[in-house]
C-alpha positions in Angstrom: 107.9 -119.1 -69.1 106.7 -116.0 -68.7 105.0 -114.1 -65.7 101.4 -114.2 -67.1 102.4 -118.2 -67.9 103.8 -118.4 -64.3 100.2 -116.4 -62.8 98.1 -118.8 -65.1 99.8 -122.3 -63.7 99.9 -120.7 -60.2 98.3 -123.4 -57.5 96.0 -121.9 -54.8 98.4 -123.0 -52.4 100.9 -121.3 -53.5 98.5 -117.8 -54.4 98.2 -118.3 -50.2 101.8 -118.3 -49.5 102.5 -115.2 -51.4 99.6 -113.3 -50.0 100.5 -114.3 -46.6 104.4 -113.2 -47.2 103.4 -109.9 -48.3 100.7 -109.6 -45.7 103.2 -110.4 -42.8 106.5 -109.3 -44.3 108.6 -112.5 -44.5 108.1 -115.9 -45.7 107.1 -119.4 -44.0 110.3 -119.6 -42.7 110.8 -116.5 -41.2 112.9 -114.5 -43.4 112.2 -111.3 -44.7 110.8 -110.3 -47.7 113.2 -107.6 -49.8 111.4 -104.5 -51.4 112.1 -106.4 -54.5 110.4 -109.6 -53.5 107.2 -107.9 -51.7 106.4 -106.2 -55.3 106.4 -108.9 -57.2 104.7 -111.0 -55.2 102.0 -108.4 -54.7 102.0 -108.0 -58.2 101.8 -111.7 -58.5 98.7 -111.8 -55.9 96.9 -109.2 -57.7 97.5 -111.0 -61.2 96.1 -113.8 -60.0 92.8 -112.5 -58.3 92.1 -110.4 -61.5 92.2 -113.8 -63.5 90.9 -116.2 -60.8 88.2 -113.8 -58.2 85.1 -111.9 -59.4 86.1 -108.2 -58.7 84.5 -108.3 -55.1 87.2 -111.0 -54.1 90.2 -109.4 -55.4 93.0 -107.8 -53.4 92.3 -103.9 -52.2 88.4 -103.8 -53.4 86.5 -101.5 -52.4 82.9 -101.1 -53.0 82.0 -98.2 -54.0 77.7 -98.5 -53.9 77.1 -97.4 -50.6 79.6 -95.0 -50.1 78.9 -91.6 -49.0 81.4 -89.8 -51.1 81.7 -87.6 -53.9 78.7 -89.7 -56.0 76.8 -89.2 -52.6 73.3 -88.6 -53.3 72.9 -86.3 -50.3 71.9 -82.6 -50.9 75.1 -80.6 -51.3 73.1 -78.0 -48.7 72.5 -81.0 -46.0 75.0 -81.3 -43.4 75.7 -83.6 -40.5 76.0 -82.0 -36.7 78.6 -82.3 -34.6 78.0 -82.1 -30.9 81.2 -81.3 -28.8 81.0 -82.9 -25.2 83.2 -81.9 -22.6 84.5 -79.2 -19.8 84.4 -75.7 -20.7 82.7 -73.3 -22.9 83.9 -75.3 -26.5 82.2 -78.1 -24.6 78.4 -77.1 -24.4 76.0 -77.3 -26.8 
């Protein structure tokens, strides 16, 4: 069997094992994960959200729509102001 065989007869209960061993580290019982084990069982959570989730679902999304990055459609002249609050002259506004 290989890993895209192993991914495709995956249980959910076992998906949320492996999530939940590379989100805290160590398995149910308490033993730490190696380096080894954490990638593959990223890799095997990943593998199985891009087959199982719709893309909003999946592991490390991140949408994309609303952010105000480089697509922004802000004017490139527009900037946001900063007002510094404190003691001392770099204080006042």
């Amino acid at each position: 069997m290989n890993f895209k065989e192993m991914i495709d007869n995956m249980s959910p209960e076992v998906y949320v094992k492996l999530k939940q061993a590379v989100e805290l580290g160590k398995w149910p019982n308490g033993v730490r994960l190696t380096p080894d084990q954490t990638e593959l069982c990223l890799q095997a959570v990943i593998t199985y959200d891009y087959s199982n989730k719709e893309e909003k679902d999946r592991v490390g999304y991140i949408d994309t729509k609303d952010h105000k990055g480089k697509g922004s459609k802000k004017a490139a002249d527009e900037h946001d102001t900063i007002k510094w609050v404190g003691e001392g002259p770099e204080g006042q506004a």
